[in-house]
LUMMITOR-129707 format. One line per 8 residues: number of its first residue (from 0); for each residue x, y, z of N, C-alpha, C. Coordinates in steps of 0.2 Angstrom, whole numbers, plus 5000, padded with zeros to 4 digits. Example, Ala and Ser with C-alpha at 12.3 -4.5 7.8 and 13.67 -1.06 7.14 Angstrom:
<pts>
0 = 5066 4972 5039 5062 4978 5039 5066 4984 5039 ~ 5064 4989 5035 5068 4995 5036 5064 5000 5039
</pts>
This chain:
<pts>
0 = 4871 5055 4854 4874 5056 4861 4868 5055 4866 ~ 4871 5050 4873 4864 5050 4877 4865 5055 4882 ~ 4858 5058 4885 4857 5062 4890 4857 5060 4894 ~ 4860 5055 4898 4865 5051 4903 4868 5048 4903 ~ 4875 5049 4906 4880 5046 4903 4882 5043 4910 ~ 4886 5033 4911 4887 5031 4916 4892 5034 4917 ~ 4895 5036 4925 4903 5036 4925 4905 5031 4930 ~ 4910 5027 4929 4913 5020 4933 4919 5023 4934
8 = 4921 5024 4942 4927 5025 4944 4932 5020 4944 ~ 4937 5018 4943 4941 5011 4943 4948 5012 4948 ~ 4949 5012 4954 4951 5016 4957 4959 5012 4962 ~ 4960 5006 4958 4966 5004 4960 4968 5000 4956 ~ 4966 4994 4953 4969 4991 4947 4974 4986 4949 ~ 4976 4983 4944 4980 4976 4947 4986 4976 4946 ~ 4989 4982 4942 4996 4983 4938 5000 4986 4944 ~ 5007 4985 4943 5011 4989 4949 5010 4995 4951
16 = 5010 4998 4956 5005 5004 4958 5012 5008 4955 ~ 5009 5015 4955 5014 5019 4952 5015 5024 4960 ~ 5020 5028 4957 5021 5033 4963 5018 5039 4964 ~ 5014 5036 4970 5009 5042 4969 5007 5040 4977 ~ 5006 5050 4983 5007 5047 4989 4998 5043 4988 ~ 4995 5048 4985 4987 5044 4986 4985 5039 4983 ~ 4990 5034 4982 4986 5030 4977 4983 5025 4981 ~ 4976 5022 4981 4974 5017 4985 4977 5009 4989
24 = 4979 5008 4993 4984 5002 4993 4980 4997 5000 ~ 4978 5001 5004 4975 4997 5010 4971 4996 5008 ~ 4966 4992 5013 4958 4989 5010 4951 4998 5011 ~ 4956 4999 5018 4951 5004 5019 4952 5011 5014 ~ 4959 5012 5013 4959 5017 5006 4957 5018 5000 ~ 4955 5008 4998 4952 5009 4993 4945 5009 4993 ~ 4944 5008 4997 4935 5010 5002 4933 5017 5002 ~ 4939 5020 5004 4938 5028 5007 4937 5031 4999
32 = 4944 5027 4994 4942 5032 4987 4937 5032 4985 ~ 4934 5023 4984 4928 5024 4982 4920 5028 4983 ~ 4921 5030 4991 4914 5029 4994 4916 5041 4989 ~ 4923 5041 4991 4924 5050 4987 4922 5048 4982 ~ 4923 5045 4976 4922 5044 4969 4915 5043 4969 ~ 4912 5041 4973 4905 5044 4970 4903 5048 4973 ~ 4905 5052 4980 4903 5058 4980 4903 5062 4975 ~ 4906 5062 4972 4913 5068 4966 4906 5067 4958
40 = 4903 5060 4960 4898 5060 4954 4898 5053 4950 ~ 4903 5047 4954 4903 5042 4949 4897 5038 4952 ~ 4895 5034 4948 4888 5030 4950 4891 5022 4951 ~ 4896 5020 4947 4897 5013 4946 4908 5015 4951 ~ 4907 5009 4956 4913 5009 4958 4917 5001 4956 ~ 4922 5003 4950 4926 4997 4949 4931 4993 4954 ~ 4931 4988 4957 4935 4985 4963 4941 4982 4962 ~ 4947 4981 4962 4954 4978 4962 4955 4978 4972
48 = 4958 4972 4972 4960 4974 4982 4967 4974 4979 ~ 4970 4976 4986 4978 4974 4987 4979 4975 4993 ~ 4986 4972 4993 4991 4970 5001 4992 4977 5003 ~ 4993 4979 5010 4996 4987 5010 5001 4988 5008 ~ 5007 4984 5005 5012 4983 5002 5011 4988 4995 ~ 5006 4988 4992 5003 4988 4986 5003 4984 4981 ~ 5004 4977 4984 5003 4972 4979 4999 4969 4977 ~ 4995 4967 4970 4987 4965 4971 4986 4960 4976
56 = 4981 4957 4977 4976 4952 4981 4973 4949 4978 ~ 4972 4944 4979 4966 4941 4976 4963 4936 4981 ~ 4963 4939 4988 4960 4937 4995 4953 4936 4996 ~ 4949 4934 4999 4943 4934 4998 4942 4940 5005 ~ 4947 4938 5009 4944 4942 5016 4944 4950 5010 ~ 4950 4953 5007 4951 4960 5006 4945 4961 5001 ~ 4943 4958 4997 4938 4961 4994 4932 4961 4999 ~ 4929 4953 5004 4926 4957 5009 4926 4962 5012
64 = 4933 4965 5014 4933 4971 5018 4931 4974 5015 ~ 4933 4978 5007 4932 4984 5005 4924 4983 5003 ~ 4920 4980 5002 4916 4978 4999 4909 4979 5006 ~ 4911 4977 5011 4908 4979 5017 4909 4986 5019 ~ 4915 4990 5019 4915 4996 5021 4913 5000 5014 ~ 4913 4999 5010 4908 5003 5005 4900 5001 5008 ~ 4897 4997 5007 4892 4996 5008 4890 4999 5015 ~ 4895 4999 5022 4891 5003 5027 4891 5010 5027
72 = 4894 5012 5020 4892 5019 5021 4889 5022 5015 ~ 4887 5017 5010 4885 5020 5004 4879 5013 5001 ~ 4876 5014 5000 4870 5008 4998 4867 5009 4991 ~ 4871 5015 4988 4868 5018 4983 4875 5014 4976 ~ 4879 5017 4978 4884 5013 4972 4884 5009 4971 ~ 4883 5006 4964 4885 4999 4961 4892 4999 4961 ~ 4892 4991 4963 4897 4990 4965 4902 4984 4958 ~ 4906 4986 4957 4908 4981 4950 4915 4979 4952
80 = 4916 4973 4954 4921 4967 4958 4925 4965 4951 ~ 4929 4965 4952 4934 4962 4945 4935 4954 4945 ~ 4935 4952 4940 4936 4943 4940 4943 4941 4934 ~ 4946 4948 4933 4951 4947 4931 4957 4941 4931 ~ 4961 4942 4940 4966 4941 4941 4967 4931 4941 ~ 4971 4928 4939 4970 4921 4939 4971 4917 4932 ~ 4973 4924 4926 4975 4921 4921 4978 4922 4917 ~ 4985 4923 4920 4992 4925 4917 4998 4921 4916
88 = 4999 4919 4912 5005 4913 4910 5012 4916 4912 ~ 5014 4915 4912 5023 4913 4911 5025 4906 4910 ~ 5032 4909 4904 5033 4903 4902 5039 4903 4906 ~ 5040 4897 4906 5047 4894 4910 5052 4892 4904 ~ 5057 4894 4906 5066 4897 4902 5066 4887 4900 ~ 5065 4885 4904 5068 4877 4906 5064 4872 4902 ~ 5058 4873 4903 5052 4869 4899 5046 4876 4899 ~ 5045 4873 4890 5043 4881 4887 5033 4879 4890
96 = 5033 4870 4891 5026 4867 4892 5025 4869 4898 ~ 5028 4872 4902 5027 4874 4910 5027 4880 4912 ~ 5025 4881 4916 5023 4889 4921 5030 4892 4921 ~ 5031 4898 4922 5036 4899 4926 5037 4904 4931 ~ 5041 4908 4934 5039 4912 4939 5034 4919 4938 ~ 5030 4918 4941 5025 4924 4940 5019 4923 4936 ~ 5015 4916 4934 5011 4913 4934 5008 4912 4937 ~ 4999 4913 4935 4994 4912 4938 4989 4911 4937
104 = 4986 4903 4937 4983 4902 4935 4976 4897 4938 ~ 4971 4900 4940 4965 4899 4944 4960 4895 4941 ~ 4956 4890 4943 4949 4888 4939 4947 4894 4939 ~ 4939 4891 4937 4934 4896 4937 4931 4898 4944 ~ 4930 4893 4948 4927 4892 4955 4934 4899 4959 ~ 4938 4898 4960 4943 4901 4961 4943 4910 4959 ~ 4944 4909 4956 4942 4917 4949 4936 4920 4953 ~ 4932 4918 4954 4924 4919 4955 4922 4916 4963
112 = 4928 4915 4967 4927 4916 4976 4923 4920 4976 ~ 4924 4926 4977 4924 4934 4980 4915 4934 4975 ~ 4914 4933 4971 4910 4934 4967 4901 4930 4969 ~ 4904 4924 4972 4899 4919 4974 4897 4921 4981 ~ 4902 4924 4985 4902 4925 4991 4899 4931 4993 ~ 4902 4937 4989 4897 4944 4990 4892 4947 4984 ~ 4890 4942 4979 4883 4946 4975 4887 4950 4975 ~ 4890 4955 4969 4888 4963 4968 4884 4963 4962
120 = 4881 4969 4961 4880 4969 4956 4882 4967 4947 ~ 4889 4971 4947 4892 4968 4944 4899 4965 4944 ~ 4901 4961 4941 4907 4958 4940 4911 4959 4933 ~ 4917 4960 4932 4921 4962 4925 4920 4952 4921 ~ 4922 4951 4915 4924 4947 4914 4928 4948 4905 ~ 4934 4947 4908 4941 4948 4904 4940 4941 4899 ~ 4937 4944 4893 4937 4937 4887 4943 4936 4882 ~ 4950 4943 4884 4955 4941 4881 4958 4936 4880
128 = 4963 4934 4876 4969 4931 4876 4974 4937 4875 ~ 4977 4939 4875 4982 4943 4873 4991 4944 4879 ~ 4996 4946 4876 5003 4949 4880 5000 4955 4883 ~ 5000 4954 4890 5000 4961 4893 5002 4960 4901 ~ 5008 4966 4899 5014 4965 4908 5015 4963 4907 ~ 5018 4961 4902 5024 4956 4902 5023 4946 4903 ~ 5015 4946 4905 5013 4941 4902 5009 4939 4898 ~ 5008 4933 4898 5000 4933 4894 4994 4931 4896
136 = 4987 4934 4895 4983 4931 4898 4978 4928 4894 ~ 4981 4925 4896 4972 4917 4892 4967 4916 4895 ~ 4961 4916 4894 4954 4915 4895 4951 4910 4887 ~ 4951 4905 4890 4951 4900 4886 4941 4898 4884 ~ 4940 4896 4877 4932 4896 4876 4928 4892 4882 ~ 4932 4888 4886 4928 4885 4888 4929 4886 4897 ~ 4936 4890 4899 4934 4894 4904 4929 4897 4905 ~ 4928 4904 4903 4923 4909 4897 4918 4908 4900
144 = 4914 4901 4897 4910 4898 4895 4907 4895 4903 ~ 4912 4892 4904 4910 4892 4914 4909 4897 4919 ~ 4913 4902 4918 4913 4906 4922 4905 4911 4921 ~ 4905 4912 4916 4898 4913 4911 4892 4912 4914 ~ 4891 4907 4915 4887 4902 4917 4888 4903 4927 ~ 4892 4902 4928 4892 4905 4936 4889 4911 4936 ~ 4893 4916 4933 4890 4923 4937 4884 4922 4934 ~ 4879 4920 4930 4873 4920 4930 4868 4918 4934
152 = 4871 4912 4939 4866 4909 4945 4868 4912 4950 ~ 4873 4917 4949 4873 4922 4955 4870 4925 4955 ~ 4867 4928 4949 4862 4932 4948 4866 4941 4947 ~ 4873 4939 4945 4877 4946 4944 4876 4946 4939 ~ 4877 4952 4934 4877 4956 4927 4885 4956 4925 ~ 4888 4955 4921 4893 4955 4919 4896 4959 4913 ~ 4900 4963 4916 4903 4968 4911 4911 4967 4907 ~ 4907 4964 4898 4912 4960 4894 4917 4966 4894
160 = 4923 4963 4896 4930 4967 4893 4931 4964 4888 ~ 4933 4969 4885 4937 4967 4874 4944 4971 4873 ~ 4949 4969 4873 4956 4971 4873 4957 4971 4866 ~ 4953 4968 4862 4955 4966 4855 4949 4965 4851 ~ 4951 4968 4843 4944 4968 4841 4940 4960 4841 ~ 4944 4954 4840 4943 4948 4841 4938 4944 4846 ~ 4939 4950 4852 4936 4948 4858 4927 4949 4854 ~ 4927 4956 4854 4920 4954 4850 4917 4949 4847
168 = 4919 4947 4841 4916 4939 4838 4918 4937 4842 ~ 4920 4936 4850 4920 4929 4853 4914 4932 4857 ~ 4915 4938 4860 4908 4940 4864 4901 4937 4861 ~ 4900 4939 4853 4895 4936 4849 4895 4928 4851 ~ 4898 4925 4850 4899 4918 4851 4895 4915 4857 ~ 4900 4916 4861 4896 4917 4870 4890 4918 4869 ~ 4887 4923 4868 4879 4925 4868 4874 4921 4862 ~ 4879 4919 4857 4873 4913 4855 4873 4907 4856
176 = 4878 4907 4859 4879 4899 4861 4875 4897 4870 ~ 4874 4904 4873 4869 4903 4880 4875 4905 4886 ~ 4879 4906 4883 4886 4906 4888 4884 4915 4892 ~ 4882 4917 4890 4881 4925 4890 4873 4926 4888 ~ 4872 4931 4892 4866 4935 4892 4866 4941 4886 ~ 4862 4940 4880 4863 4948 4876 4857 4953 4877 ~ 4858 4959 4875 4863 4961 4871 4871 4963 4874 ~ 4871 4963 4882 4876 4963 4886 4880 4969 4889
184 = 4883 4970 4890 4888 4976 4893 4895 4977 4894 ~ 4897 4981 4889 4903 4983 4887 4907 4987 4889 ~ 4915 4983 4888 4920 4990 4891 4923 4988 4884 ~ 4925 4993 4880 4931 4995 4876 4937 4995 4877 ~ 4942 4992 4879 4948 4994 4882 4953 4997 4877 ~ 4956 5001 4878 4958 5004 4871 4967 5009 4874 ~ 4972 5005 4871 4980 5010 4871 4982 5004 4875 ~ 4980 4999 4880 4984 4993 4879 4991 4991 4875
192 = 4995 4990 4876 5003 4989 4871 4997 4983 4868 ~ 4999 4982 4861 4996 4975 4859 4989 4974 4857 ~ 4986 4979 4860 4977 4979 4860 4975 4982 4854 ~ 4966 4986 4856 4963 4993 4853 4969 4997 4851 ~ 4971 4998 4846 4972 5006 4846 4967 5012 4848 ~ 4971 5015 4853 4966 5022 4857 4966 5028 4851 ~ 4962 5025 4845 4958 5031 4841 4951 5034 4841 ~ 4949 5036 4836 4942 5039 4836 4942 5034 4831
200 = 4945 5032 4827 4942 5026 4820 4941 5020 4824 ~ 4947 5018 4828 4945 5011 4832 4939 5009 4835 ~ 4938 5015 4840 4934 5015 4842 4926 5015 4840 ~ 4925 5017 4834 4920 5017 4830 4919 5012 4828 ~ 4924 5011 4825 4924 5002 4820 4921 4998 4829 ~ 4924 4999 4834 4921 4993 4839 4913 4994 4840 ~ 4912 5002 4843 4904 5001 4844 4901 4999 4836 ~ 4903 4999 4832 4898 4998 4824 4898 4988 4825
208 = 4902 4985 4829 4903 4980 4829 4899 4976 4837 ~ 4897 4980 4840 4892 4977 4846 4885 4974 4844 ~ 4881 4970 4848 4876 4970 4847 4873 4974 4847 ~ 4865 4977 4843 4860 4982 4845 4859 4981 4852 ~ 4859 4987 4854 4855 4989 4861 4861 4987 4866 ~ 4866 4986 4866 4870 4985 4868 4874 4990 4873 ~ 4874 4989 4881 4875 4997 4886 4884 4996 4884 ~ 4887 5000 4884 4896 5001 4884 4898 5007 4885
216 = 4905 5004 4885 4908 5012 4889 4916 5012 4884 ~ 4918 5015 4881 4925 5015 4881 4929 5018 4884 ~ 4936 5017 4884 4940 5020 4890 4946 5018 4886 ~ 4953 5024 4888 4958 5023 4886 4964 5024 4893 ~ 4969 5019 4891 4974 5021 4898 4977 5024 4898 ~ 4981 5026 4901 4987 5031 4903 4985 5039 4900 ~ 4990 5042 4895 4989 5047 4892 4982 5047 4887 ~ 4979 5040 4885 4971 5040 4880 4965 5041 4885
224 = 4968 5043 4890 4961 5041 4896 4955 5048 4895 ~ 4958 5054 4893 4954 5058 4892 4949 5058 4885 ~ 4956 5059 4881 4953 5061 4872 4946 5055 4871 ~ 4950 5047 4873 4943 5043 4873 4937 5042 4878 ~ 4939 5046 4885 4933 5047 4887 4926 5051 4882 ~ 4932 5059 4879 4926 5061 4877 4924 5058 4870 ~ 4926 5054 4866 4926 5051 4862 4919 5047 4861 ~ 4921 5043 4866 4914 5037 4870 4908 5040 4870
232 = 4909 5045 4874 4901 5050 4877 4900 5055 4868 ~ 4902 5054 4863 4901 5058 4858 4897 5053 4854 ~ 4899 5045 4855 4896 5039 4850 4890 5036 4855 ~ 4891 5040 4861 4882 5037 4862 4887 5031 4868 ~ 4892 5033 4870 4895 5028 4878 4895 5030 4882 ~ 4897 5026 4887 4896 5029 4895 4904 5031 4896 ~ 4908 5032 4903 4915 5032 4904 4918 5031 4909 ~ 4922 5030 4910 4927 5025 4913 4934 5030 4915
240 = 4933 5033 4923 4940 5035 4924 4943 5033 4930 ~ 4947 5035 4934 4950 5031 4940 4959 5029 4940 ~ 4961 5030 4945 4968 5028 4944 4971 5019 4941 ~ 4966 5016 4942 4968 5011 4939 4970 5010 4930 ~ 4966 5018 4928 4969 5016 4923 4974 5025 4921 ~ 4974 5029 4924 4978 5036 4923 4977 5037 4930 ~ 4985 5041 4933 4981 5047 4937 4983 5054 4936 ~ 4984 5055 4928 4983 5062 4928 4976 5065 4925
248 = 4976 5072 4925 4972 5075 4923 4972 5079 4916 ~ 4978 5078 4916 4980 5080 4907 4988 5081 4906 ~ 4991 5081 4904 4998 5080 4903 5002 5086 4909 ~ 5006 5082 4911 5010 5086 4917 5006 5088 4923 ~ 5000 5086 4924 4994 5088 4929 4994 5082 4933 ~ 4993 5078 4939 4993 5075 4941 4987 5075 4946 ~ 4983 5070 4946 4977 5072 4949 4980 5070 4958 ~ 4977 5073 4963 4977 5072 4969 4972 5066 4971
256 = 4968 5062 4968 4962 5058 4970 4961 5056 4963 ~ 4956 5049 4963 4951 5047 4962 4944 5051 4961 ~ 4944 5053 4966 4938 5060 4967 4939 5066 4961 ~ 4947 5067 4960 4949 5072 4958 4944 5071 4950 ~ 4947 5064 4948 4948 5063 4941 4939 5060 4938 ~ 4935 5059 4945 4929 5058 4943 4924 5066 4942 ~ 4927 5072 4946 4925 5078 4945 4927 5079 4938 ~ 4933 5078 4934 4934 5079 4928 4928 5076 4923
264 = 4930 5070 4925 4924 5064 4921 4917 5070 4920 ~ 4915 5071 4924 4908 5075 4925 4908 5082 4921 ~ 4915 5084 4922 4915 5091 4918 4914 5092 4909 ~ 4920 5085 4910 4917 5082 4903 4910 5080 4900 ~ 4907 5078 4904 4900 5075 4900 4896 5081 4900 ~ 4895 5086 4905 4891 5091 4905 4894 5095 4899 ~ 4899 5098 4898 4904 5101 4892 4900 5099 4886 ~ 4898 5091 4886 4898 5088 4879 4890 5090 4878
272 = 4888 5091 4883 4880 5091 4883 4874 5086 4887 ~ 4877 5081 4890 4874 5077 4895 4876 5077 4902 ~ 4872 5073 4906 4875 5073 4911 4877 5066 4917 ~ 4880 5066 4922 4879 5060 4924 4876 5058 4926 ~ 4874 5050 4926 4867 5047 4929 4870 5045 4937 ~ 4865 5044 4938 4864 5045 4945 4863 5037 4947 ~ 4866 5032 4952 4867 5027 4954 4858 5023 4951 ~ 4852 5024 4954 4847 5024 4952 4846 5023 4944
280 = 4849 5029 4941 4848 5030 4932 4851 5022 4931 ~ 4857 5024 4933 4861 5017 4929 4860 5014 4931 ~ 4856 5010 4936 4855 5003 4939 4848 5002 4933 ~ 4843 5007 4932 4838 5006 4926 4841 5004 4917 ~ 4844 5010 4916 4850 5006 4911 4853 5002 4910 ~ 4854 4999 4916 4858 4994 4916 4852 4986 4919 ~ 4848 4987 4918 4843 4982 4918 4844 4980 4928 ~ 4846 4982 4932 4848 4982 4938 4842 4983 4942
288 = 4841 4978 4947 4837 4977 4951 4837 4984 4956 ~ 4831 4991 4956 4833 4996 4962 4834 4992 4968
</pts>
């Protein structure tokens, strides 16, 4: 177990917003949660935009807004931009070779607008294939491999998402083949329909499967958000809370904030015996330019 633990707030997310009055939906709300989420203690702020509608975005203006009003109030949080959204199939009823409604499907250049335009520090990069929502998302060897290669002349750090134990030998792959920087930076995703199972065994078989020296975090959604937080910080990981992937605080508890659920995060780690690092720690851990 280390004696700093990241916490990464995740704080709106791409999946249908749930019914919650606080949940963040404007640009400026998911600014305001952010800039609370690390008062509250997070060090690393995960980014998703959306329509006030609450529909996602994948606007270049809305990530610039949210992305500027963090930055004129806070210069200390890393900042971690998603590069998720742009690759989800639908099949079409009519021809199974074609799209159908609710497909979305972006180059690389596209995916990685928002990315080339605002440097943050970091950026997600989703190396799945997998059904999830109801669709499926492809990220294909040679997308991967592009986009790879972009965020590195940004000069952004890249934090691999693995939904499936498979993703890791593909992360391997990437990294020996030049596509990827090692030993690299991990999210665990885990209780996905279809993914990780959100155990203590899964979770262990994944970190015994990363590269040495390897920074990571696992994290579980909805109801696994807590047990695998403390799970992670017990195997020597960082953590990952935030409405994007729970917003309770334990069954039947609902948190009021992103803040709320990052105070927990914190109570946690201190509980376990470490504590949280500090934007500065983690930008050193995380090989981060002060």
């Amino acid at each position: 177990m280390k004696d700093k633990i990241i916490i990464t707030c995740a704080v709106t997310g791409a999946s249908p917003a749930p019914n919650h009055p606080s949940f963040p939906r404007s640009n400026e709300e998911v600014a305001n949660a952010a800039l609370e989420a690390g008062e509250a203690g997070a060090s690393i702020i995960h980014v998703h935009v959306r329509k006030p509608d609450g529909r996602p975005s994948t606007d270049l203006d809305d990530y610039t807004e949210v992305y500027n009003r963090i930055r004129q109030k806070n210069n200390e949080l890393i900042i971690n931009l998603t590069t998720g959204p742009g690759c989800n199939w639908m099949q079409s009823d009519e021809d199974p070779a074609m799209p159908g409604p609710g497909a979305m499907m972006f180059t690389a250049e596209r995916r990685l607008e928002h990315i080339e335009a605002l440097r943050p520090e970091l950026c997600t990069l989703d190396i799945c294939t997998m059904q999830i929502f109801g669709t499926v998302a492809i990220n294909t060897k040679k997308m991967i491999t592009t986009m790879g290669h972009m965020i590195r002349d940004c000069g952004v750090k890249p934090e691999i998402e693995c939904f499936d134990t498979g993703d890791l030998v593909f992360a391997e792959d990437l990294i020996a083949e030049g596509a990827l920087d090692g030993p690299g930076m991990y999210s665990i995703v885990m209780g996905a329909k279809y993914g990780i199972h959100a155990t203590p065994e899964a979770m262990i078989y994944c970190k015994n499967n990363l590269p040495p020296g390897a920074v990571w975090q696992g994290f579980g959604v909805s109801r696994h958000t807590w047990p695998m937080a403390a799970q992670s910080v017990i195997l020597g990981g960082n953590v990952r809370t935030g409405f994007e992937d729970s917003t309770y605080l334990g069954k039947g508890k609902q948190a009021k904030s992103n803040a709320d659920m990052v105070v927990q995060a914190v109570e946690l780690v201190e509980r376990l015996g470490s504590r949280p690092a500090t934007p500065g720690e983690a930008r050193q851990a995380l090989g981060l330019p002060n």
